[in-house]
FIVOGU-730533 format. One record per residue: x, y, z of N, C-alpha, C, O in turn. Coordinates in steps of 0.05 Angstrom, whole numbers, plus 5000, padded with zeros to 4 digits. Atoms other than C-alpha are relative to their C-alpha. Example, Ala and Ser with C-alpha at 12.3 -4.5 7.8 and 13.67 -1.06 7.14 Angstrom:
// residues 2
501849765000524649105156501850245000503950245013
498449764999527349795143498550225014499550445018
// end
This chain:
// residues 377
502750104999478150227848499349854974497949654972
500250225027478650007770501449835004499949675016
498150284983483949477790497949795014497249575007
501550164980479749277847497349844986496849614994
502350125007472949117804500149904975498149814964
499550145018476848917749501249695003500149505014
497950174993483348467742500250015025498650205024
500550064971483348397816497549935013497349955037
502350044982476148207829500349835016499849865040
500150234982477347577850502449895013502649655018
497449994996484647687875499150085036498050295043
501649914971482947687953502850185011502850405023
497249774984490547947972500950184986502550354994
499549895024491048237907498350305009499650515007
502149775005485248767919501050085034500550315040
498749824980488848897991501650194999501750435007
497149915008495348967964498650334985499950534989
500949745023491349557914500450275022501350495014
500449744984490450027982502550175002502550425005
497549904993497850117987500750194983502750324989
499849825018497350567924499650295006500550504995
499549674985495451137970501450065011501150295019
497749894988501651178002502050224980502750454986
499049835018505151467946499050224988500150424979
501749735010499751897927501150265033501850505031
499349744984501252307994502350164997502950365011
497349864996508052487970499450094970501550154960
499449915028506152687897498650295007496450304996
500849824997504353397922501350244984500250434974
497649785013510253797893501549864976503949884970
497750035021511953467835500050214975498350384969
499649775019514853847779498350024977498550204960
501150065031510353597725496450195005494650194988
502649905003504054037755500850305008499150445018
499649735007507554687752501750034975501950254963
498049925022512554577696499549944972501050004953
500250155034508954217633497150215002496050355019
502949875006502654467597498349895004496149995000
503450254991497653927617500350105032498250205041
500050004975499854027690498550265007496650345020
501649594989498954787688497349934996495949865016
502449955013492854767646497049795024494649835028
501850244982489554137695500350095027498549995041
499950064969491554327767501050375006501250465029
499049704983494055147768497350105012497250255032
502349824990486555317774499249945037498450085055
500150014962486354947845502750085010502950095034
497649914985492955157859499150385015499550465037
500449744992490555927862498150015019498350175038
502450054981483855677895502149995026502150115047
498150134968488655447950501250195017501550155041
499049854996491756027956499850195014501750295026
502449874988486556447981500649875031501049645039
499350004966487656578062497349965017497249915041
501950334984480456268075499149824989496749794988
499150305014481255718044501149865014500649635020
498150174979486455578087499149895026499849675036
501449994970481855718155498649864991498549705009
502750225004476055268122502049845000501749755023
499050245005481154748109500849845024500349605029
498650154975485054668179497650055025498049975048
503050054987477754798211499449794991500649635005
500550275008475454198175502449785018501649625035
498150184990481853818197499449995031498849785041
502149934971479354068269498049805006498049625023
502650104992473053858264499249744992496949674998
500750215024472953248221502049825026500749635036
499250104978478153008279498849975024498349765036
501550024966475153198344498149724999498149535015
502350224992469052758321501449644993500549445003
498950305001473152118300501349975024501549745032
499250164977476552148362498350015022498749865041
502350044980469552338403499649714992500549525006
501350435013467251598372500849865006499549675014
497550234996473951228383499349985036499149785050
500149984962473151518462497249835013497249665031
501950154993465951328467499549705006498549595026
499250295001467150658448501649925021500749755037
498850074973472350608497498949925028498749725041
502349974974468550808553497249765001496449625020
502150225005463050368527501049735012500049605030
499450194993467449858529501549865034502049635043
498249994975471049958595498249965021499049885043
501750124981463849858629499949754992498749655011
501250284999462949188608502649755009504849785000
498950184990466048528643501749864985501349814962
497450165014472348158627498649574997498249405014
500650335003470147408599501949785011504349745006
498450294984471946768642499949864989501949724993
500750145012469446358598501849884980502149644979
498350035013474346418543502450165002502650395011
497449834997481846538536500350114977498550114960
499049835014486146958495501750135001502250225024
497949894988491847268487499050315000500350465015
500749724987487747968483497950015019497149785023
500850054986483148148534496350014979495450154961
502550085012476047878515496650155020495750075042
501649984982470048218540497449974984497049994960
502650095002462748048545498150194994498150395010
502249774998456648468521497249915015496449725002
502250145001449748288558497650094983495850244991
501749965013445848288496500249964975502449874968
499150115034445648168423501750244994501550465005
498049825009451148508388502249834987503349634996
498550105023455448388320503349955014504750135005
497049984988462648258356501750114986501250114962
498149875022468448628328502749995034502649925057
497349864980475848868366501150204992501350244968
499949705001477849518376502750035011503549815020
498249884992484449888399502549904993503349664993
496650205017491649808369501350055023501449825031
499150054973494749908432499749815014501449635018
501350254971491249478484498049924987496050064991
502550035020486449158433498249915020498949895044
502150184985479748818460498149964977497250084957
503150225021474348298431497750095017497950115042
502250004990467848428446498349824989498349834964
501050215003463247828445497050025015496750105038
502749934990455147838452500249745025500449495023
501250314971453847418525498049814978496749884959
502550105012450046788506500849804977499549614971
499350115031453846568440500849765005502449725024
498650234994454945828431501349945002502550134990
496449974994462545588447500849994975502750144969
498750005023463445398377500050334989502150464986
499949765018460946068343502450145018504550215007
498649774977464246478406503249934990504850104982
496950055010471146098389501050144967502850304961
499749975024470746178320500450334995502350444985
499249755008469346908319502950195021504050405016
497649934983474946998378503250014972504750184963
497950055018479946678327500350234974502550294965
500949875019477247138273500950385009501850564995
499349684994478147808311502750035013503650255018
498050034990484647548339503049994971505350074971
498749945030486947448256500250394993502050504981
499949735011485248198247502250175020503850315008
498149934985489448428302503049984992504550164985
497550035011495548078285500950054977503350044973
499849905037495148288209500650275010502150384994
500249715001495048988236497250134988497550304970
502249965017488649138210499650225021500150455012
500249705002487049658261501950215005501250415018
498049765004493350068251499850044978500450274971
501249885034491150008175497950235001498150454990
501949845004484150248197500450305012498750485008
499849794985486950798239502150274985501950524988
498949845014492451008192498850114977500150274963
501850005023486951058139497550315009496250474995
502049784991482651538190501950305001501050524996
498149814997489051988201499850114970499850354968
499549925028489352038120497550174995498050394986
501949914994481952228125499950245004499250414988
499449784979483352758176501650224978500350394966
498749885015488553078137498850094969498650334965
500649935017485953078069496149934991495049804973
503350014995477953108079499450124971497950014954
502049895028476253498020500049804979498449804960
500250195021478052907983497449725006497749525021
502350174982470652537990500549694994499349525008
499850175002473351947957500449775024499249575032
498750134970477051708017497649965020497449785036
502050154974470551738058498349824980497549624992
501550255011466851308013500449814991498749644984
498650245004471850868000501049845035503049715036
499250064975472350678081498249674999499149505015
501850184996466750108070502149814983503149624994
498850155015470649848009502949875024503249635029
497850094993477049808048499849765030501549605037
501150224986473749388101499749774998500249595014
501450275009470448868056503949944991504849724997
498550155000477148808037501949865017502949645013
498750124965480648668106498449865011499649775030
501650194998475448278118499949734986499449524997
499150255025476647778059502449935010502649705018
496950094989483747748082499349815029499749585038
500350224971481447568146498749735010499349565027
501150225007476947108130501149724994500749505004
497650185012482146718090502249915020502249675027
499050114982486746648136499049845016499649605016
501350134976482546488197500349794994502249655002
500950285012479845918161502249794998502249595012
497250185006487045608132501750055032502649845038
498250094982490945698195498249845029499249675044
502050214988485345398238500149884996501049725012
501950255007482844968202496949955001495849735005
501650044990476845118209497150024978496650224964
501650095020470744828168498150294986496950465000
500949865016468145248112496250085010495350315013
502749924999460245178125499350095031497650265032
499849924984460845278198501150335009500150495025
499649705004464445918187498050184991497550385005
502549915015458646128139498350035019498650275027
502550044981452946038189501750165027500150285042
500849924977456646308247501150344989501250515007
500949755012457246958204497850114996497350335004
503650005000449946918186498650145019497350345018
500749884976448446938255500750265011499050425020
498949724989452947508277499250214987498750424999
502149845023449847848211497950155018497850395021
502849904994442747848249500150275018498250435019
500449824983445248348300501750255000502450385019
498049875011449548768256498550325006499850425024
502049814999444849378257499850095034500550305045
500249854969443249428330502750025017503150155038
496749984991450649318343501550254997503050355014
498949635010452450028307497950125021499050165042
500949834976447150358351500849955025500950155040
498750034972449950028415502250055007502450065031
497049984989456950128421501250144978503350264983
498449825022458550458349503249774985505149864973
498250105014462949848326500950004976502449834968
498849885025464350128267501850075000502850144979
497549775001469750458289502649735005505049775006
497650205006473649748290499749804983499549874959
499550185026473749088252497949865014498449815038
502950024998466648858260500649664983501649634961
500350265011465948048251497849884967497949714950
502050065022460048108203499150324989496950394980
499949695015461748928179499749964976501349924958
501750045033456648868121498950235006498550355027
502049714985452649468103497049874984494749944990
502750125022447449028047500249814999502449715000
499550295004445548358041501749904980503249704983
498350105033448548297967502850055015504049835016
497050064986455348448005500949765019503149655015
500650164986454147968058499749684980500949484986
499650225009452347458005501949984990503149774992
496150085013459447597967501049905014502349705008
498150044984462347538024500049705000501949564994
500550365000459446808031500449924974502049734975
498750165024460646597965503649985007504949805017
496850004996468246797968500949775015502649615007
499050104986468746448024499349594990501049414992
500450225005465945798003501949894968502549664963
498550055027469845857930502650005006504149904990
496749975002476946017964501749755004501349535013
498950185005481745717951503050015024503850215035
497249944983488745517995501550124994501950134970
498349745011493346027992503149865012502949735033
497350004987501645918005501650205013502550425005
498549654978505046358062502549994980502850214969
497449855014511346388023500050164979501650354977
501049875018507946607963499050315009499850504996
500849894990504947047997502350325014502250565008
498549854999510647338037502150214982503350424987
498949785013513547527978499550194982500850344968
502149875014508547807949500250355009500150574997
500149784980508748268014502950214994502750444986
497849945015516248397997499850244978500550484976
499749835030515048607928499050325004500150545000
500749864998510648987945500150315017498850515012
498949844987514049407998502050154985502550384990
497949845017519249557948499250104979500850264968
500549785020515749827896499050215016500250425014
500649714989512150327939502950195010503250425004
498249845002518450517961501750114977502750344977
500549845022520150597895499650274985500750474976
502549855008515150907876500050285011499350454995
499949784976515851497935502550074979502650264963
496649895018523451507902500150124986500950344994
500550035020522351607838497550255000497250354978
501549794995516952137860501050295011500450525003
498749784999521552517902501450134980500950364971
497849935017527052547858498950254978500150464971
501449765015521852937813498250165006496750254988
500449774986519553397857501250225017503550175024
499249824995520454007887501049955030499849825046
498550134968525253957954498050165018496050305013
501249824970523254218025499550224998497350345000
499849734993526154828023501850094964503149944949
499549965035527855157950501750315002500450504994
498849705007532755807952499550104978500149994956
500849755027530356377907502750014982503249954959
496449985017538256537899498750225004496650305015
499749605013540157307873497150044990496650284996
503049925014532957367842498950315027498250245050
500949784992530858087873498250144980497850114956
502149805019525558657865500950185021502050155043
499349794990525959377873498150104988497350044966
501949814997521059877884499250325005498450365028
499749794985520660627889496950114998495250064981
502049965003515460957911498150204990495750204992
501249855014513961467874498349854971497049994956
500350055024512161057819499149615016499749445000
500650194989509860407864498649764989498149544999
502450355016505559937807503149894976503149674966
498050145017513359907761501449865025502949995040
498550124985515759367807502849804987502649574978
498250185018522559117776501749805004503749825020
499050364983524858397786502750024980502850044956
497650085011532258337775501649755007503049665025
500050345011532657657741503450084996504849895000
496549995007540857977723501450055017503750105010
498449764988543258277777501350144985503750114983
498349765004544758827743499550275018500950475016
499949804981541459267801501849935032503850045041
499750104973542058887868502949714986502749514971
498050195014549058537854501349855014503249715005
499950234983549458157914499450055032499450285039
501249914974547058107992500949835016501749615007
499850264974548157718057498850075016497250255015
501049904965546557728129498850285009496950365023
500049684981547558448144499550134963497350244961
500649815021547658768068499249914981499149674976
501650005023544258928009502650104984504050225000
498049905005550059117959498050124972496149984967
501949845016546359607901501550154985502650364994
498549845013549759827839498450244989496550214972
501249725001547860607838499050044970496750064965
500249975034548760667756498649914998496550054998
502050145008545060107743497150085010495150044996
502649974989539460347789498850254998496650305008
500949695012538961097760498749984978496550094974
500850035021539060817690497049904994495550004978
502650164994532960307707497850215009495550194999
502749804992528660947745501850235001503150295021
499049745010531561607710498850195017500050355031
501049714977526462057749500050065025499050265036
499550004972528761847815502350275008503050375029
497749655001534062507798499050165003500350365008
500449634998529163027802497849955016496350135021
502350064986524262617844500050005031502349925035
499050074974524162597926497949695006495449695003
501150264995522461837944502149835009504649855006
497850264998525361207968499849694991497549604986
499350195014527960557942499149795024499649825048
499650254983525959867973500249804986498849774966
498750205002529459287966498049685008496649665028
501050174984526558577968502549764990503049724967
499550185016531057997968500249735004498849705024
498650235004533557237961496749915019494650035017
502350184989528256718010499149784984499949774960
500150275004525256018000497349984986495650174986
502449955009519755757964499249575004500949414998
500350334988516854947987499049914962500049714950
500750005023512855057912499350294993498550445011
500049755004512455667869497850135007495750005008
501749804986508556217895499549925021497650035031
501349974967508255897967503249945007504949784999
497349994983513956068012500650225011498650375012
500549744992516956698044503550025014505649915009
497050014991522856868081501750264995501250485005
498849785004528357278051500950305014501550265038
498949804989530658048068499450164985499150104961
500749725016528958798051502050215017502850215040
498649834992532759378053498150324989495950304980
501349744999530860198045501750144991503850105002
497249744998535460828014498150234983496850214961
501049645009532761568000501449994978503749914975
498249975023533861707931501850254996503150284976
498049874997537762217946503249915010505350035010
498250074997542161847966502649744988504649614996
498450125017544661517915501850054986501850294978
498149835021550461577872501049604982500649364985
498550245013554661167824501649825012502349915033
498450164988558860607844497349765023494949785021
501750114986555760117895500250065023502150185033
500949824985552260277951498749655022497249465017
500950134978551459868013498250115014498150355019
502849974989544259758050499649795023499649565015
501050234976542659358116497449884997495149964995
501550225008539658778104497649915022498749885044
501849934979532958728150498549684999496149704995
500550225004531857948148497549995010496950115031
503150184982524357598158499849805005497649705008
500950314988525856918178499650045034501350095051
501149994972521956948242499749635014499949434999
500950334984520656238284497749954981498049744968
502250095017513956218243501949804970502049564963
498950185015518356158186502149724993502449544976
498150274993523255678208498849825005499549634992
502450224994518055238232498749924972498549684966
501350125035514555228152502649854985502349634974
498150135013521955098126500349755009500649584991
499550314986522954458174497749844992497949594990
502350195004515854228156501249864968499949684957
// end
């Protein structure tokens, strides 16, 4: 957003190109630099523990719930809205064009089976003009931008930036589209102006009628002062070169991938094996829980056993000789980032039944389907 109202103010593909910076942000979740340095700890462990917390979790994927249902109640409504009103004879297209009877801001909707919606009534020039205009946003992809942008939404809601940056990301797909239209048309600068103007007047009762908001809206202003940028821009732009351009697009594809690269590489993998790292517990004495970082107790395990050197595990809890209790075993399992993960194997032995030498224990694995399903995520 500093980019955008800085060095890029007046960069019309420049301040598009800026959105693509959230892609990489979705993959910096696990990197190593916010559990392993002292700025990371000290800046981000306190929401790490918040997070941690098991409702936390139910408010969060309730939100994701609920924050969904209603973007796709909106998307449906619209549909339906749109699916009563008549297919236009009047003008062609290669998407299907339909008619509103009444004033209403035009926009096009659906990345699948897109459609223009056009107020009945509009003169052929404006009606062409903004056809051409919602027919540019289509082919750019613009609403698989705006849609992949509501999915990001969905998923990470607590972040409010993202919803108040939805207006910004408009005006800027909007500028794009603008620009184009115009240069591959051809089509006259002040004429464009005015039949924006117009579509302007009915911007307002357009959101209460059909909820076009929810696509690429011909005159999706929310203030006049935006509405006048918009008309300046357009009267100051300048011709732009598709090759320049394309490789602009290029570049830009390869650094985000990059960028992701260069992100993984320094973060934490999928799935993270503990290794030999075990704890052991008896219970007579249940708050000394002792993590053997050496194996010098638990000195190795698999599938079916726990292998448990006896000496080592008398010397470590001496009063288990005159005590009646038993030993549990926790060991090896995965971790996605530290302290979240699970998995691994536990074992059990009466302390009576220990002796020196090593001592084999059946290994009582917890990777259930639950867990196999978190490791694949």
């Amino acid at each position: 957003m500093i980019l955008r109202s800085t060095l890029l103010s007046r960069r019309i593909f420049g301040k598009g190109a800026l959105w693509c910076l959230l892609i990489p942000v979705i993959f910096c979740g696990k990197l190593h630099a916010y559990y392993e340095t002292y700025i990371g700890f000290r800046l981000f462990y306190w929401w790490y523990l918040l997070c941690n917390k098991r409702w936390i979790c139910i408010v969060y994927f309730g939100g994701i719930f609920i924050i969904g249902a209603w973007l796709i109640t909106k998307r449906k409504r619209l549909k339906d809205s749109i699916n009563r009103l008549y297919d236009s004879k009047e003008y062609n297209s290669a998407f299907v064009i339909k008619e509103f009877p009444g004033h209403l801001s035009s926009f096009c909707t659906g990345c699948i089976k897109p459609v223009i919606v056009i107020p009945e009534g509009m003169l052929r020039d404006d009606a062409e003009i903004v056809i051409k205009h919602e027919e540019t946003h289509i082919r750019l992809g613009h609403l698989w931008i705006l849609l992949a942008y509501d999915i990001l939404r969905v998923l990470l809601w607590p972040n409010l930036f993202l919803h108040l940056c939805v207006g910004y990301m408009k005006r800027d797909l909007e500028d794009i589209c603008d620009t184009v239209t115009i240069q591959r048309n051809g089509i006259d600068v002040c004429d464009y102006g005015e039949t924006i103007i117009g579509c302007a007047k009915n911007m307002m009762l357009a959101r209460k009628k059909l909820g076009c908001g929810n696509g690429m809206s011909f005159a999706w202003d929310d203030s006049y002062r935006v509405l006048r940028k918009r008309l300046e821009k357009i009267v100051e732009r300048r011709a732009y070169n598709s090759k320049t351009i394309i490789a602009g697009i290029a570049l830009m594809i390869v650094a985000v991938i990059t960028t992701i690269g260069l992100i993984k590489v320094n973060s934490y993998k999928r799935i993270n094996d503990i290794g030999m790292i075990s704890s052991v517990c008896y219970t007579s004495n249940p708050e000394d829980v002792y993590t053997d970082f050496d194996c010098a107790v638990v000195t190795d395990f698999d599938d079916e056993y726990i292998y448990v050197d006896g000496k080592a595990l008398m010397e470590r809890y001496p009063e288990a000789v005159s005590e009646d209790g038993w030993f549990y075993f926790a060991v090896g399992g995965f971790y996605k980032i530290p302290g979240i993960g699970g998995g691994g194997g536990w074992g059990e032995i009466d302390a009576k039944e220990i002796h020196e030498g090593t001592i084999r224990i059946q290994n009582h694995t917890e990777i259930d389907i639950w867990n196999r399903i978190i490791m694949w995520l």
